[in-house]
C-alpha positions as CSV (number, residue, x, y, z in Angstrom):
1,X,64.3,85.2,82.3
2,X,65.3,81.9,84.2
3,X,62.2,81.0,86.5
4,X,61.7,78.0,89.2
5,X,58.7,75.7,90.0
6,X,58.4,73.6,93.1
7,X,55.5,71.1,93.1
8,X,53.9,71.3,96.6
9,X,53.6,67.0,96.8
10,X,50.2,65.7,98.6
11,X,48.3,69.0,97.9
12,X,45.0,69.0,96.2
13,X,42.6,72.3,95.6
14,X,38.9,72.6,94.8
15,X,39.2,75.3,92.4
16,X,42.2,77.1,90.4
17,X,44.8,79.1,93.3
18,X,47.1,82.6,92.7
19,X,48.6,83.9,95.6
20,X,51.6,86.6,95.7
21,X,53.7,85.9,98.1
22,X,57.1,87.8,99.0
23,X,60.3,87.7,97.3
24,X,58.8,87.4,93.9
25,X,56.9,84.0,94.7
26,X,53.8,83.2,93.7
27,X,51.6,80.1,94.9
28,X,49.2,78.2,92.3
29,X,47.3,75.7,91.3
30,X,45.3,74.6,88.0
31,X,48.3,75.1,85.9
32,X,48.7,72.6,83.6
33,X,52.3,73.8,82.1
34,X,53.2,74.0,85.7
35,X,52.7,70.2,85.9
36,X,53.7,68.9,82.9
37,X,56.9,70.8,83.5
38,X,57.6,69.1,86.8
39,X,56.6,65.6,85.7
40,X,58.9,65.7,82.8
41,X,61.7,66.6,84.7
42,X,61.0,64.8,88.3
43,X,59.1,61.9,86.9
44,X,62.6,60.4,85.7
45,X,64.9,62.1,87.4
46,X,63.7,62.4,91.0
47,X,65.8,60.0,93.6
48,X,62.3,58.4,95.0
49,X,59.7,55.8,92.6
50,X,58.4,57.0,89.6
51,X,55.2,56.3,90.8
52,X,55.1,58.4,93.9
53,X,55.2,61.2,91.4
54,X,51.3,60.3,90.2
55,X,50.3,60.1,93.6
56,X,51.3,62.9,94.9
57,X,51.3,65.8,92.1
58,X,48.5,66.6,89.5
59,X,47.3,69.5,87.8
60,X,45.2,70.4,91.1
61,X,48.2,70.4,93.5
62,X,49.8,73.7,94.5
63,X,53.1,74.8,92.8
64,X,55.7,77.2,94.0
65,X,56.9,79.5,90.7
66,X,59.4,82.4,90.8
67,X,60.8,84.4,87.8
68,X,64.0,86.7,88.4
69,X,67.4,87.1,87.4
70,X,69.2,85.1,90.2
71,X,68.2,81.6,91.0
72,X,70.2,80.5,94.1
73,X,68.3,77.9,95.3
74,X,70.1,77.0,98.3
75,X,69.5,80.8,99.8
76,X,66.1,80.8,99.0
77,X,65.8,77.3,100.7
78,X,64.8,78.8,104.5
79,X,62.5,80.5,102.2
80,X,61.1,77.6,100.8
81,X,60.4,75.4,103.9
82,X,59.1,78.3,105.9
83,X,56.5,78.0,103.4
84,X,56.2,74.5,103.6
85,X,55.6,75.4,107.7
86,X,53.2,77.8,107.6
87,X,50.6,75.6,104.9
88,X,51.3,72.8,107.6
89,X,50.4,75.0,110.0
90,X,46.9,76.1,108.3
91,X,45.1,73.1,108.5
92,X,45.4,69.4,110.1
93,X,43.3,68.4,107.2
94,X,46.2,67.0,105.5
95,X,50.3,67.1,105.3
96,X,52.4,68.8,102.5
97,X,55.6,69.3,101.4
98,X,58.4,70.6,98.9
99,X,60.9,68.1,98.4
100,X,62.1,69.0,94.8
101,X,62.7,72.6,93.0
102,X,63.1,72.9,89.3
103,X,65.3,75.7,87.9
104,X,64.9,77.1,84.4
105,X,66.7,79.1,81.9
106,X,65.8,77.0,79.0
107,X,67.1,75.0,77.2
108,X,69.4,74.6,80.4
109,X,67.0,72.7,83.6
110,X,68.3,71.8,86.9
111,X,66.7,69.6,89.6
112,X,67.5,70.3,93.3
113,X,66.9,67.8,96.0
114,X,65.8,69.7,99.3
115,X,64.3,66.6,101.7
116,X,62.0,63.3,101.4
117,X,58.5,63.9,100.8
118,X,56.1,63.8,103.7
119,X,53.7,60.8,103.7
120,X,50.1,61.4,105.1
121,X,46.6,62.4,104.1
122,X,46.1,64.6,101.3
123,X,46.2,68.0,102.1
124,X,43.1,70.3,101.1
125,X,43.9,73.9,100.6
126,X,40.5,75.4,101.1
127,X,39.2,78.6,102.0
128,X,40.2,78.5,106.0
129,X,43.5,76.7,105.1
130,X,44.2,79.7,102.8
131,X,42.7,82.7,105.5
132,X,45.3,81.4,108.0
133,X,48.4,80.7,105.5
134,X,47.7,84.3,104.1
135,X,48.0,85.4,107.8
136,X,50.8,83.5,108.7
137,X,52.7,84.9,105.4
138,X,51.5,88.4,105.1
139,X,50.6,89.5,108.8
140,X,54.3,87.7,109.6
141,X,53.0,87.1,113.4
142,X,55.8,86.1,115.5
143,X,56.0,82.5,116.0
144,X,57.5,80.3,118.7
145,X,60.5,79.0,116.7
146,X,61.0,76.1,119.0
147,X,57.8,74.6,118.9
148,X,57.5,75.4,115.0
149,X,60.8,73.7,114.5
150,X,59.5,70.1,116.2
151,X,55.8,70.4,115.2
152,X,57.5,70.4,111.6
153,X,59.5,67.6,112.2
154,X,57.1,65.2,113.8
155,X,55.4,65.2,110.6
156,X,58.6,63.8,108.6
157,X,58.8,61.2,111.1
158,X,57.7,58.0,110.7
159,X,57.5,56.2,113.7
160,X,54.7,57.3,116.3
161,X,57.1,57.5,119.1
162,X,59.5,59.7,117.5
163,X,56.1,62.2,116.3
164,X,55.0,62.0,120.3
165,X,58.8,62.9,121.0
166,X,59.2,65.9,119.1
167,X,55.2,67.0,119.7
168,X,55.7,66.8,123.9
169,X,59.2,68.8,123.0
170,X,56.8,71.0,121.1
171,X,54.3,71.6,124.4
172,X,56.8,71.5,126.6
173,X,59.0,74.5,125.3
174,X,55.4,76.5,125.3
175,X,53.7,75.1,128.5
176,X,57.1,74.9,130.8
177,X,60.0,75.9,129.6
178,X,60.2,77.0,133.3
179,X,59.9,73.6,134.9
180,X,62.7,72.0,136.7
181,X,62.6,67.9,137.1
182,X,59.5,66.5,139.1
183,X,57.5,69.1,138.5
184,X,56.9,69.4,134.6
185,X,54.4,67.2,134.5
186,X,52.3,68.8,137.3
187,X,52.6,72.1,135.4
188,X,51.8,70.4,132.2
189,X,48.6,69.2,133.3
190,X,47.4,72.5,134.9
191,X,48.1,74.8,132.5
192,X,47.5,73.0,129.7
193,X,44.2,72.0,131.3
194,X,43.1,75.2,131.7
195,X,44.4,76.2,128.2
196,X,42.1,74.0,126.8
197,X,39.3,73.1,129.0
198,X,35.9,75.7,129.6
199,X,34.7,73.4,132.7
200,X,35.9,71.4,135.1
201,X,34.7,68.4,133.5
202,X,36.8,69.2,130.2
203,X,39.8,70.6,132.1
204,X,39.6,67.1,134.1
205,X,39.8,65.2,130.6
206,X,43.0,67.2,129.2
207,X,44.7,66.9,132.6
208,X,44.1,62.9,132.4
209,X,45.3,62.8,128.9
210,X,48.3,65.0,129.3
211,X,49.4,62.7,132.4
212,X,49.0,59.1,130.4
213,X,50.8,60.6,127.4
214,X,53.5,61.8,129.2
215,X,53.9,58.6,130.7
216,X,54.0,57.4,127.6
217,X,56.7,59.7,126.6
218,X,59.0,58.7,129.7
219,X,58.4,55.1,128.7
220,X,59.6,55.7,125.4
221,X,62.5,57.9,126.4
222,X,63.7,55.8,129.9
223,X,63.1,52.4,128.5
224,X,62.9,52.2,125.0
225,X,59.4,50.7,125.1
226,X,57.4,50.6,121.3
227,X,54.0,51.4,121.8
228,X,53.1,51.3,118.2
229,X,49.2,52.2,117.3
230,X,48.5,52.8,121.1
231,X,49.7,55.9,120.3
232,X,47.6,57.1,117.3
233,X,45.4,59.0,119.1
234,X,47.4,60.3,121.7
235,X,50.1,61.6,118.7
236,X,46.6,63.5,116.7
237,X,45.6,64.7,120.1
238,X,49.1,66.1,120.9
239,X,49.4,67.4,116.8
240,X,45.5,69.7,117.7
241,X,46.9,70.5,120.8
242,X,50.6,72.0,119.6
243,X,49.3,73.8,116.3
244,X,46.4,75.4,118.3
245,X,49.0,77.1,120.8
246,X,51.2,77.9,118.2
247,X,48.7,79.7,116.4
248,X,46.5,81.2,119.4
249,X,49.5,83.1,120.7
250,X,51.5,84.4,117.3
251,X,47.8,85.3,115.9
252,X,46.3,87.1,120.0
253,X,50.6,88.9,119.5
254,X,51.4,87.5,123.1
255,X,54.6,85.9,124.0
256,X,54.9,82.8,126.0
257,X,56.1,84.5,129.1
258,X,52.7,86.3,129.0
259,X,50.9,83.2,128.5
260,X,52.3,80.9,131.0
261,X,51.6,84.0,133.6
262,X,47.9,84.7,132.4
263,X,47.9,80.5,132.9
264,X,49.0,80.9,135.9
265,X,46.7,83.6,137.0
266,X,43.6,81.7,135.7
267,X,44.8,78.7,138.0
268,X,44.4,80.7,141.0
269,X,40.7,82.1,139.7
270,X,39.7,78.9,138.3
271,X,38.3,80.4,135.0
272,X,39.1,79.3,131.8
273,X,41.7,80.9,128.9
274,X,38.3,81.7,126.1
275,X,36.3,82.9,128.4
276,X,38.7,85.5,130.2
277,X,40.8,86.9,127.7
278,X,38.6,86.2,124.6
279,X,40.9,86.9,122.0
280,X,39.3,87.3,118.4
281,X,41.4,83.9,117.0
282,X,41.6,81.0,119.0
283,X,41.3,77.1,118.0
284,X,39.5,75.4,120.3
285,X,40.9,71.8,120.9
286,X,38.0,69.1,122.3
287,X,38.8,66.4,123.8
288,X,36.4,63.7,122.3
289,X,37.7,60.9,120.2
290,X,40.4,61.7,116.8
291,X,40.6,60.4,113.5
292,X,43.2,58.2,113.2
293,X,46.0,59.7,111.1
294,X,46.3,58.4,107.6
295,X,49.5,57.1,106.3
């Protein structure tokens, strides 16, 4: 039966993975046939340096592999990256992705080129990363499509600007997509600052930092300017910030309408998000000093 294998490049696991997933997919790792497969065919083939292929796949990494009658590998593509997503989406430890499938019905092999591979930190598919990826999969929580879209992409970008771009797109469609010019940033910093912060002290932190890095966002937008590493922090800051929303509401089942009005609501009481509704998931974002992201 002809089969497929997509190498999950950057991954790494502590111990040997086997995960069902839907449409016949399964997700794995300590499979040696599994890798030699792929680096026989991509180590030659594949558009990008030989040796990228060592770096980024071993016998440790996860692998997509499918086995059923019709291989159409550009249907199954949505498919494929909303996979990619949602183990982006389980962790910051890390940054994945699935730029190459492999189709088999030997002795015939075909290759299929679906993106560039992602450069960052290795990503660790441990036991928390693989509690929320089983969620995200299997419990199908309704996601904000918007801010999934750019989260996604600021981790193909290169450039911090373009990541603090798309990240700030990514807030800003889940903070204020009600906000009309001159007043976004005010609702940015309330709301978010009582998203995030349990005291006034805290929620007086995030509201500083959401200003600064928005005015680092208009600079880069109105005048071009190139901040370079000034922005490494502020881009892992904004990264916590926009996967923690993202996940808080699909996981808690609310939509954003009912968040921006609870928001709202705790403004006027002055209490914070955790303590009032206390919903059984919710990552916390603190606002002490990042890691600097690896590249």
């Amino acid at each position: 039966m002809p089969y497929l294998i997509a190498p999950v490049f950057n991954s790494t696991t502590s111990r040997p993975v086997r995960i069902d997933l839907p449409q016949s997919f399964v997700l794995l790792s300590g499979e040696e046939k599994l890798y030699k497969l792929a680096s026989r065919f991509l180590k030659n083939q594949m558009d990008e340096s030989r040796l990228l292929f060592d770096r980024k796949v071993g016998v440790d990494s996860l692998f997509l592999f499918a086995e059923y009658p019709d291989l159409k590998v550009r249907q199954d593509q949505a498919w494929i990256e909303e996979i990619e997503q949602k183990l982006n989406l389980a962790t910051l430890d890390g940054i994945c992705s699935i730029p190459y499938v492999i189709t088999a019905q030997p002795p015939v092999f075909g290759i299929t080129y679906l993106k560039r591979s992602i450069d960052g930190k290795k990503f660790r598919f441990d036991e928390r990363t693989e509690e929320i990826f089983l969620s995200l999969i299997w419990d199908k929580p309704a996601l904000p499509q918007l801010a999934v879209r750019r989260y996604a992409l600021s981790l193909e970008k290169k450039s911090l600007e373009d990541q603090l771009l798309d990240l700030w797109i990514a807030l800003e469609s889940l903070f204020v997509p009600d906000g009309k010019k001159g007043e976004i940033t005010y609702k940015l910093r309330l709301r978010m600052a009582y998203y995030f912060g349990e005291t006034f002290a805290e929620r007086e932190r995030v509201a500083q930092f959401v200003k600064r890095s928005y005015n680092h966002r208009s600079e880069i937008v109105h005048s071009g300017k190139v901040l370079g590493k000034e922005l490494e922090d502020d881009v892992n800051r904004l990264r916590q910030m926009a996967r923690a929303v993202i996940l808080n509401t699909a996981m808690e089942g609310i939509t954003l309408q009912d968040l921006r009005l609870r928001l709202d609501e705790l403004i006027m009481a002055g209490e914070s998000y955790a303590s009032r509704y206390k919903p059984a998931f919710f990552e916390q974002v603190r606002m002490e000093s990042t890691n600097r992201r690896k590249s």
